[in-house]
N, C-alpha and C positions, 0 to 999 in steps of 0.2 A: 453428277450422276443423274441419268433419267430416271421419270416415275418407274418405268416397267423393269428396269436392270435393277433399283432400289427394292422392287416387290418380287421380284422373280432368284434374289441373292439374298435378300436379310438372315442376317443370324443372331442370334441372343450371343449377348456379353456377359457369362455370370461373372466374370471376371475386372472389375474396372479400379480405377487408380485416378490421379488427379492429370489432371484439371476437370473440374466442372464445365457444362456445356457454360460459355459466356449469357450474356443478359442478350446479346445479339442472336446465341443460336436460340434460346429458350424462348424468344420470341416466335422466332422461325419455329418450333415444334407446338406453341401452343396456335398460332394460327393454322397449321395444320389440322390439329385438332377441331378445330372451329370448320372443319370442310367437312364433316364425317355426314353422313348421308343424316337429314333432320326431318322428317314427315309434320307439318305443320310449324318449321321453324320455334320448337319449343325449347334448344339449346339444355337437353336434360343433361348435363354434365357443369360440374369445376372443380376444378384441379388448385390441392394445395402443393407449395413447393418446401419439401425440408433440405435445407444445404448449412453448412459452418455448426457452429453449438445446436443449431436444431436437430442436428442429427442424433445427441447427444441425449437432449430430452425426447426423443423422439424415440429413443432405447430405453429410458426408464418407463415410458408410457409403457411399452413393449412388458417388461418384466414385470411392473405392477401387475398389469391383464394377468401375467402367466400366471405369478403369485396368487392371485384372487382366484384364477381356474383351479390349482393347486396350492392350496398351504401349505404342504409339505415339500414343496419345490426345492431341491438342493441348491445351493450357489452355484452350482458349474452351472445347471441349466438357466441361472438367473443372467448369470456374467452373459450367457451362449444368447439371451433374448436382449440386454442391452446393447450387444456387439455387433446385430444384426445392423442394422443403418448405417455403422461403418463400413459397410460393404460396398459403399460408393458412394462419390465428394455429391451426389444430391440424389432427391427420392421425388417422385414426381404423384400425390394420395391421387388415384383419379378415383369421383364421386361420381354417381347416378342421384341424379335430381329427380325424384318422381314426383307427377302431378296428378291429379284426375283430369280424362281429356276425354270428350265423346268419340274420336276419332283414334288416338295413339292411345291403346292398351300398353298399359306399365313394363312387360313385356321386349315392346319394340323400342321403348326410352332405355331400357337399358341395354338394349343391343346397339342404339345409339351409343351410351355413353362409351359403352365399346369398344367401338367402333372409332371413336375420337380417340381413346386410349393408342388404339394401333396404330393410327394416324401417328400421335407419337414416335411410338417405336419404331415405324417404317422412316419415318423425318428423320431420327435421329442415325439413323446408319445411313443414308443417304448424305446426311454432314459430317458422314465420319467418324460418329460418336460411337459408343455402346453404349444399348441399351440392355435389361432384362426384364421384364415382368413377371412380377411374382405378386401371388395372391394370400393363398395358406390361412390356416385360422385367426390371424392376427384380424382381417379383412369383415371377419363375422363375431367379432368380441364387442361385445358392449361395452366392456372400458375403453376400447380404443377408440369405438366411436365418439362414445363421451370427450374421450378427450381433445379427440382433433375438432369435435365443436360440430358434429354433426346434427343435423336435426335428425325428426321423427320419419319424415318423407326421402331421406337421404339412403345411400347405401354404398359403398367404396367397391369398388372395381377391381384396385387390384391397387399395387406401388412398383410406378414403375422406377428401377434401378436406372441412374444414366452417369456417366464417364465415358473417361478415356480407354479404350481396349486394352487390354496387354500384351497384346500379340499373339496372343494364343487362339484366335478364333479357328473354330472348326467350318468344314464346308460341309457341308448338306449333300445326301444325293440328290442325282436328278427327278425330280418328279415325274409321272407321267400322268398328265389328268384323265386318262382312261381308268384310272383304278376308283376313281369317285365319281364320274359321272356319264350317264349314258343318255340317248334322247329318247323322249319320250313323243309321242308311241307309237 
């Protein structure tokens, strides 16, 4: 598939199933990532990868957080926050690296990191894959940060969901980019 049918066709996968992208696509979607537009080549992103039992600990993380936001959390909602990452055979944490830079305001690093995330997402339906990115409060908890070993200067992006579609993808209408953009002046 070309860049422009790849970007002009993507659709989110919430829906994914096995198999895992290979070690061969996941290479292919993290050097994409590495192409996302960088102003000073400061590379303010990296990406951890949860797939197999991490996915597993990676839902206790999930429900400890909620617990701690809520002590009175019932089980169903605890079961509902470990079951999350089973929602596809890998999870892709993208972080924002932030630096002080006299030039890239903190701002444009994480439009960077972004930016690499999408690259992702676009990569990986371009191979065929599903993807989905999801953010949500998980993304802004302090235990989760804690625990996936973020620093102080770090800040998560989003997780992106990636497998196998299930067939069920929906098509998008057509856009017309007259509804968001006009020339100026």
């Amino acid at each position: 598939m070309d860049a422009i049918q790849a970007l002009h066709n993507r659709v989110s996968s919430p829906l994914l199933k096995e198999p895992a992208p290979t070690t061969e696509q996941l290479d292919v979607l993290l050097k994409a990532a590495m192409r996302a537009p960088d102003h000073k080549m400061l590379k303010p992103w990296r990406f951890l990868i949860i797939e197999e039992a991490g996915r597993e600990d990676f839902g206790e993380l999930l429900a400890e957080a909620a617990q701690k936001k809520d002590p009175q959390i019932d089980e169903e909602a605890l079961t509902k926050a470990r079951n999350k990452p089973l929602r596809a055979p890998m999870i892709i944490v993208s972080i924002a690296c932030l630096t002080e830079h006299p030039k890239v305001p903190q701002v444009e690093q994480i439009i960077t990191a972004g930016a690499a995330a999408n690259n992702i997402v676009t990569a990986a339906y371009a191979l065929g894959l599903g993807a989905y990115w999801r953010t949500g409060s998980p993304a802004f908890d302090e235990t989760v940060k804690e625990g996936l070993g973020l620093a102080d200067n770090e800040q998560i992006i989003g997780f992106i969901y990636l497998g196998t579609p299930d067939g069920r993808s929906r098509r998008l209408p057509e856009s017309d980019p007259s509804e968001c953009s006009k020339h100026w002046p």
